[in-house]
C-alpha positions in Angstrom: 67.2 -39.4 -29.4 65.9 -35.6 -28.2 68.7 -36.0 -25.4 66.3 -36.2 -22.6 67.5 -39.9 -21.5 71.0 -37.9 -21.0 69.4 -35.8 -18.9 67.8 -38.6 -16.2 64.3 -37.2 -18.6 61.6 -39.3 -19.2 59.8 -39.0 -22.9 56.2 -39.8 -21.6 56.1 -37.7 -19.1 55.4 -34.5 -21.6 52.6 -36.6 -23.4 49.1 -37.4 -21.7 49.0 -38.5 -17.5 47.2 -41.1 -18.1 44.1 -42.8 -20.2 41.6 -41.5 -17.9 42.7 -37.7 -18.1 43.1 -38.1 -21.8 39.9 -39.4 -22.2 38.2 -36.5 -20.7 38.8 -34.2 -23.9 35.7 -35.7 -25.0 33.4 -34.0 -22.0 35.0 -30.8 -22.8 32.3 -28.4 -23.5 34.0 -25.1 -23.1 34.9 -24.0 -26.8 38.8 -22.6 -26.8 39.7 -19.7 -29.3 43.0 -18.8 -30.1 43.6 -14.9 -29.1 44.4 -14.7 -33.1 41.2 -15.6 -34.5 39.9 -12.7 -32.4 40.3 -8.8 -33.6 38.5 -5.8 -31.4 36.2 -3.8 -33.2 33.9 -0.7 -32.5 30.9 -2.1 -33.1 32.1 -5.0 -30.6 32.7 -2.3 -27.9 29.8 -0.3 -28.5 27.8 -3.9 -27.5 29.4 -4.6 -24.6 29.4 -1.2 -23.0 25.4 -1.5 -24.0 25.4 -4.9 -22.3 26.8 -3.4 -19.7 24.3 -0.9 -19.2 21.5 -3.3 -19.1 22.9 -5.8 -16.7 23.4 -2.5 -14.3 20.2 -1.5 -15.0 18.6 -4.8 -14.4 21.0 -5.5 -10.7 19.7 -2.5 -9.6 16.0 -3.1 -10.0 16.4 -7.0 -8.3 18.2 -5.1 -5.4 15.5 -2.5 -4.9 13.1 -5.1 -5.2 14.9 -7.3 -2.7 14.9 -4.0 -0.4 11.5 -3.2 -0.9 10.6 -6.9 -0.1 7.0 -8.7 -1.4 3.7 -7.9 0.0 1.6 -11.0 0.9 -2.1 -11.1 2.1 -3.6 -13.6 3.7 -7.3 -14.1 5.1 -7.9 -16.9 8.2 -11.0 -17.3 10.4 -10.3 -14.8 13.8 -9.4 -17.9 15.7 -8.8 -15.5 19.2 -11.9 -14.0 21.5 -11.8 -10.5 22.0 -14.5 -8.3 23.7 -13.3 -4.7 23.0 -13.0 -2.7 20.4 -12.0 1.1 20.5 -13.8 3.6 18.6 -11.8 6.6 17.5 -14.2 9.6 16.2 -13.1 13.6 15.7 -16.7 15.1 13.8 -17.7 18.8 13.4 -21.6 18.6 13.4 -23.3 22.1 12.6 -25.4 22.4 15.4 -24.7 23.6 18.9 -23.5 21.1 21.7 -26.5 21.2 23.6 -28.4 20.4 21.0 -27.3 17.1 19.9 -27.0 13.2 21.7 -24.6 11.3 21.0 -24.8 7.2 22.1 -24.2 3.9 21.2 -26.4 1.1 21.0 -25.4 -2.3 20.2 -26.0 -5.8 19.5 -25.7 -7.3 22.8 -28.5 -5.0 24.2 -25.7 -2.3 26.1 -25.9 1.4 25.1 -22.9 3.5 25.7 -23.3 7.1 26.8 -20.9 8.1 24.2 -21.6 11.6 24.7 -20.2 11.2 28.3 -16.8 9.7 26.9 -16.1 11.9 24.4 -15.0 15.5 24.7 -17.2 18.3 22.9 -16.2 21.6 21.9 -17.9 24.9 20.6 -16.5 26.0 17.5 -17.7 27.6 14.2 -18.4 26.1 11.0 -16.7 29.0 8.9 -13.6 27.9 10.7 -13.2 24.9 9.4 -14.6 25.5 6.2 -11.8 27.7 6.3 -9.4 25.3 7.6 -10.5 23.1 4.8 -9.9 25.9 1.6 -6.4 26.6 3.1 -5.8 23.2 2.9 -5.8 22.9 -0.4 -9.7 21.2 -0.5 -8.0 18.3 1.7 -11.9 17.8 3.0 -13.6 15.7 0.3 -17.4 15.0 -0.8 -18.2 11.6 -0.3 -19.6 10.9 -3.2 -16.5 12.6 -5.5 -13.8 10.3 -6.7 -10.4 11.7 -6.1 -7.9 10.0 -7.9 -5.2 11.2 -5.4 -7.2 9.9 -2.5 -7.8 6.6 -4.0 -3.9 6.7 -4.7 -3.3 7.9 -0.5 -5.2 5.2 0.9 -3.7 2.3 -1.7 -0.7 3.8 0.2 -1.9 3.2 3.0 -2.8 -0.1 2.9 1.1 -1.2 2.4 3.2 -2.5 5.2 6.5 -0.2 4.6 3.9 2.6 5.0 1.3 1.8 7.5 4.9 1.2 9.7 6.7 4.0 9.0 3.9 6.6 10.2 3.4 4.5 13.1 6.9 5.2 13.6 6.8 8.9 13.0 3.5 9.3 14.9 3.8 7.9 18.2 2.0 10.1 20.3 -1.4 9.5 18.8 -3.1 12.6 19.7 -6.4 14.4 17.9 -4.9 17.3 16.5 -6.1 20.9 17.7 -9.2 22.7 16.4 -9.1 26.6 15.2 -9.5 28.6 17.3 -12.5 30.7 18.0 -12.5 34.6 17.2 -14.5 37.6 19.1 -16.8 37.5 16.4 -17.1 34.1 15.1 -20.5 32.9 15.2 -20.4 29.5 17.9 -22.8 27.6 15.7 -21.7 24.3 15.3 -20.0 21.4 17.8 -16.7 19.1 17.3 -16.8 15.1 19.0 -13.7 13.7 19.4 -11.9 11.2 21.2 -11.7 7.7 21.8 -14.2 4.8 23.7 -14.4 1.1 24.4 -17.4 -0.9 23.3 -18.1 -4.2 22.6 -16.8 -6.1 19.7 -20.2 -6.3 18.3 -22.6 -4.9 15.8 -23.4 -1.4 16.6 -25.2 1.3 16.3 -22.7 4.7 16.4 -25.5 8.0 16.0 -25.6 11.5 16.9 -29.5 12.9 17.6 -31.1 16.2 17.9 -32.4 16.0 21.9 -35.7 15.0 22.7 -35.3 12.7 19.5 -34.9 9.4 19.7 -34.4 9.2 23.6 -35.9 11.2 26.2 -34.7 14.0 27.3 -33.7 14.8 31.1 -34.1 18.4 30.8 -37.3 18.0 28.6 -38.3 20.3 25.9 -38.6 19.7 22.8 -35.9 20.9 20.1 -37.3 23.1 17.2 -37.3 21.4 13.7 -35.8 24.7 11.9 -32.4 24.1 14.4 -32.2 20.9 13.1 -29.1 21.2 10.5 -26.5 17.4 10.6 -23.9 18.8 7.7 -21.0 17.6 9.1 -17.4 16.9 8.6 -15.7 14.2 9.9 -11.6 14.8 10.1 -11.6 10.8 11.4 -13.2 7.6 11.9 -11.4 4.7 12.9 -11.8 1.3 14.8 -9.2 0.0 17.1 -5.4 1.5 18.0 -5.8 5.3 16.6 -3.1 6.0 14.2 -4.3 9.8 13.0 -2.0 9.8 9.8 -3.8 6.9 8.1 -6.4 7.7 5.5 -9.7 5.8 6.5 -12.4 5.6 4.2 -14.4 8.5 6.0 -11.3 10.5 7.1 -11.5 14.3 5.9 -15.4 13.8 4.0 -17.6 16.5 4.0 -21.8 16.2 4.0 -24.0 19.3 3.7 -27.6 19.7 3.1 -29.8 22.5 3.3 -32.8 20.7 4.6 -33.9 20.2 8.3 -35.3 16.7 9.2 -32.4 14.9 7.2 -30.9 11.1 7.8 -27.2 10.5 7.0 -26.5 6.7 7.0 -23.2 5.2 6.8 -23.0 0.9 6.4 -19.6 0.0 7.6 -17.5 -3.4 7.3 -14.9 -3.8 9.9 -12.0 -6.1 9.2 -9.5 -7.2 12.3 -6.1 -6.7 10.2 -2.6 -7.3 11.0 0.3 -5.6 9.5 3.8 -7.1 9.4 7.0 -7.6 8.5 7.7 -10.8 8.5 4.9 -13.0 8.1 6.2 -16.5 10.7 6.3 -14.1 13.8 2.9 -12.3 13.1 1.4 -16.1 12.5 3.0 -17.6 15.9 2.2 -14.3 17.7 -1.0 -12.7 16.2 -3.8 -15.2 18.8 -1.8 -13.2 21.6 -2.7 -10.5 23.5 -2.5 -7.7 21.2 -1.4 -4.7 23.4 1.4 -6.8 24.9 2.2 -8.2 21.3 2.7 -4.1 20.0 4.8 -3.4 22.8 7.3 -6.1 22.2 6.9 -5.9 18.7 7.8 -2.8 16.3 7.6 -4.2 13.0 3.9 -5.3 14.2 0.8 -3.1 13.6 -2.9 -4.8 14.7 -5.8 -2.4 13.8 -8.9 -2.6 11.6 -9.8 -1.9 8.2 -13.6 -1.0 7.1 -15.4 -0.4 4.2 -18.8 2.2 4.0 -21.7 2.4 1.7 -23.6 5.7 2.7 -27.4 7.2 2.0 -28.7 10.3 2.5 -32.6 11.1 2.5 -35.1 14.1 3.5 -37.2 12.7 6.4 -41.2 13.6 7.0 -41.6 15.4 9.9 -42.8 12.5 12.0 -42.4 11.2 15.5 -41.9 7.8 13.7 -38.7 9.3 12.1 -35.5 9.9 13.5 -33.4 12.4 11.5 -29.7 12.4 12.3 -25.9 10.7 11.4 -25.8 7.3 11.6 -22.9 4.5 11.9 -24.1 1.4 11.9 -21.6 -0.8 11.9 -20.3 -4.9 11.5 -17.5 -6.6 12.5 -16.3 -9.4 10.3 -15.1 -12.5 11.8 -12.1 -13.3 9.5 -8.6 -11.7 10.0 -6.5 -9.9 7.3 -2.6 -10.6 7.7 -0.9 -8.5 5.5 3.1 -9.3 5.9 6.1 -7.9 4.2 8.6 -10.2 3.6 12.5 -10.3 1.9 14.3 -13.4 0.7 18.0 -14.3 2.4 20.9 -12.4 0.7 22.6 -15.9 -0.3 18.9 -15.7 -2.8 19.7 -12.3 -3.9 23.0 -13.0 -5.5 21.6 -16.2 -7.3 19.3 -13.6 -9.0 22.1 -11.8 -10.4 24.1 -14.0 -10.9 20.7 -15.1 -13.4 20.1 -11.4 -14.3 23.9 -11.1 -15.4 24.4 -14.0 -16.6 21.1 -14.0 -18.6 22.1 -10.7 -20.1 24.9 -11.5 -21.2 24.2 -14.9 -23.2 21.0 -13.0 -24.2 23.7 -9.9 -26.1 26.0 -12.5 -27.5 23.5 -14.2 -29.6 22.1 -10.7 -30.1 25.4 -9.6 -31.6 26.2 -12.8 -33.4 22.9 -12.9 -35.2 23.0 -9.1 -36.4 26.6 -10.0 -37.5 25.1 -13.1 -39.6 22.4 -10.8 -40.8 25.4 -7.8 -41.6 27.6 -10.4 -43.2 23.9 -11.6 -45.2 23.4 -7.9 -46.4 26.9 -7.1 -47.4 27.0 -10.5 -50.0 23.9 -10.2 -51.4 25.0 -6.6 -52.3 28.3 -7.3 -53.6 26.2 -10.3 -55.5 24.1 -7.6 -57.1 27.2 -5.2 -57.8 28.7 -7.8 -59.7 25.9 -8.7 -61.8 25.4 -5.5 -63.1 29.6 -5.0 -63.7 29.2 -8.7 -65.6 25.9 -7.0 -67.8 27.5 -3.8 -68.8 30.8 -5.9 -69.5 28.9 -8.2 -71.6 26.9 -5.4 -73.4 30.5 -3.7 -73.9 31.9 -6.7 -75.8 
């Protein structure tokens, strides 16, 4: 009738394929608008360039995030039998060198000459007080509370960081001491270096001679020399890694009396910093030197926590005035590991985050049209009433 049988045409071919493809109208879910029941409007492009904004702002915070990767921390029992552990110590005592012992005595009955390993040096304590003021106070009391300490050593204690001044710092070396002037007064004594103990409770102390131990050269030190201020630039357990902030790094203790006792309590945690945390777990019972060396993203050193006291001895044989370390090791490990999710997982997210958004600003827009449309009618309801009272008062 339409000419299409003139034509070799076939009528049902234009009208549905089949029952089967015609039956899946019903499953559509996808709402279809025609292009004119739609109109651009400002408002409308004012949303979406705000939508916009977010969904931008929100991609770039789950990127940086997926950079910056998640910080885990775990705590096992230290499964792996160790025997060593290094010291690391740089100390400014204000007394002369030959006026002060410095040992080691631990729990397993051994005492270390300590004063044999480590190098001493003659300084002045006006120096370093001075080295301290030009440093902007970075020397601190113990017992203050520094806001941007606390903040430096929660730095610190994170994986990106703790790796990146490894990085930077790879000689490990104790930095230089000022140097002495013609009329400087040589009055006090810096210990630094490093030594090898025993992975045991200890006993870290620096003496006044002929106190405490005999003395080869006998004599017996006058009380009135006695003077332990001190300021410790480091104290650290295992690899040294001079940039990070220890608990004790860069305090300061001074008292004015003579036969004085400094006590520090320390709490030494085995900790492992990595990034990645399956390669520290299959790899951290190892041997730890060989495990660094192979290993960049892989940090093993120890954490520790102090309590301190201070107290004016009587001048006793039965007291032993002086600066004390006494100190534990804990047996559990600390595995702090930095990890980041696959990339496949990062564009999921936005594909969320944008997708989120965006449903999110429609119904945003479509409700404060409702509301708009709400406004405008009751307004125009209340326009007319008043039109319909002065009309009827007219008549």
């Amino acid at each position: 009738m339409n000419g299409f049988g003139d034509h070799g045409l076939n009528e049902d071919a234009f009208g549905e394929k089949s029952e089967l493809q015609g039956g899946l109208k019903t499953f559509d879910a996808f709402p279809k608008t025609k292009t004119s029941y739609t109109a651009p409007s400002r408002r409308g492009g004012q949303w979406t360039v705000l939508i916009l904004v977010i969904c931008t702002i929100f991609s770039v915070n789950e990127f940086r995030t997926w950079l910056r990767g998640t910080e885990t921390h775990q705590f096992s029992v230290e499964k792996g039998v160790s025997h060593d552990l290094q010291l690391n110590l740089d100390i400014v005592v204000r007394m002369p060198c030959d006026t002060l012992h410095v040992n080691i005595q631990d729990a397993s009955g051994d005492r270390i000459l300590a004063g044999e390993l480590l190098q001493r040096e003659r300084t002045s304590w006006q120096l370093w007080m001075d080295k301290r003021n030009s440093h902007h106070d970075e020397y601190q009391k113990l017992s203050q509370e520094d806001s941007d300490r606390l903040a430096a050593q929660e730095a610190d204690a994170h994986v990106h960081h703790v790796l990146g001044e490894v990085r930077r710092n790879s000689k490990r070396k104790f930095p230089k001491g000022p140097r002495l002037r013609r009329n400087d007064a040589v009055d006090s004594c810096r210990i630094f270096g490093s030594l090898e103990g025993n992975k045991v409770q200890g006993d870290f102390h620096i003496t006044a001679r002929g106190h405490g131990y005999q003395d080869a050269q006998g004599g017996h030190l006058d009380h009135n020399v006695f003077n332990f201020t001190h300021m410790i630039t480091e104290l650290s357990f295992g690899p040294h890694y001079p940039t990070l902030l220890n608990p004790l790094d860069k305090t300061i203790a001074a008292t004015e009396a003579h036969y004085y006792k400094y006590q520090y309590f320390l709490s030494v945690v085995p900790t492992i910093y990595s990034k990645g945390a399956t390669t520290a777990a299959q790899q951290m019972y190892r041997d730890p030197k060989a495990l660094v060396k192979s290993n960049k993203n892989l940090v093993i050193t120890n954490q520790y926590a102090v309590t301190s006291s201070a107290d004016i001895l009587p001048e006793s044989p039965y007291f032993i005035p002086g600066i004390f370390f006494k100190y534990n090791i804990e047996p559990i490990l600390l595995l702090v590991s930095e990890e980041r999710s696959s990339f496949l997982a990062l564009l999921m997210r936005l594909v969320n985050t944008v997708s989120g958004v965006m449903v999110t600003g429609g119904w945003l827009y479509q409700m404060a049209g409702w509301v708009g449309q709400l406004a405008l009618k009751k307004r125009r309801e209340k326009s007319e009433g008043v039109l319909n009272g002065r009309h009827f008062a007219e008549d």
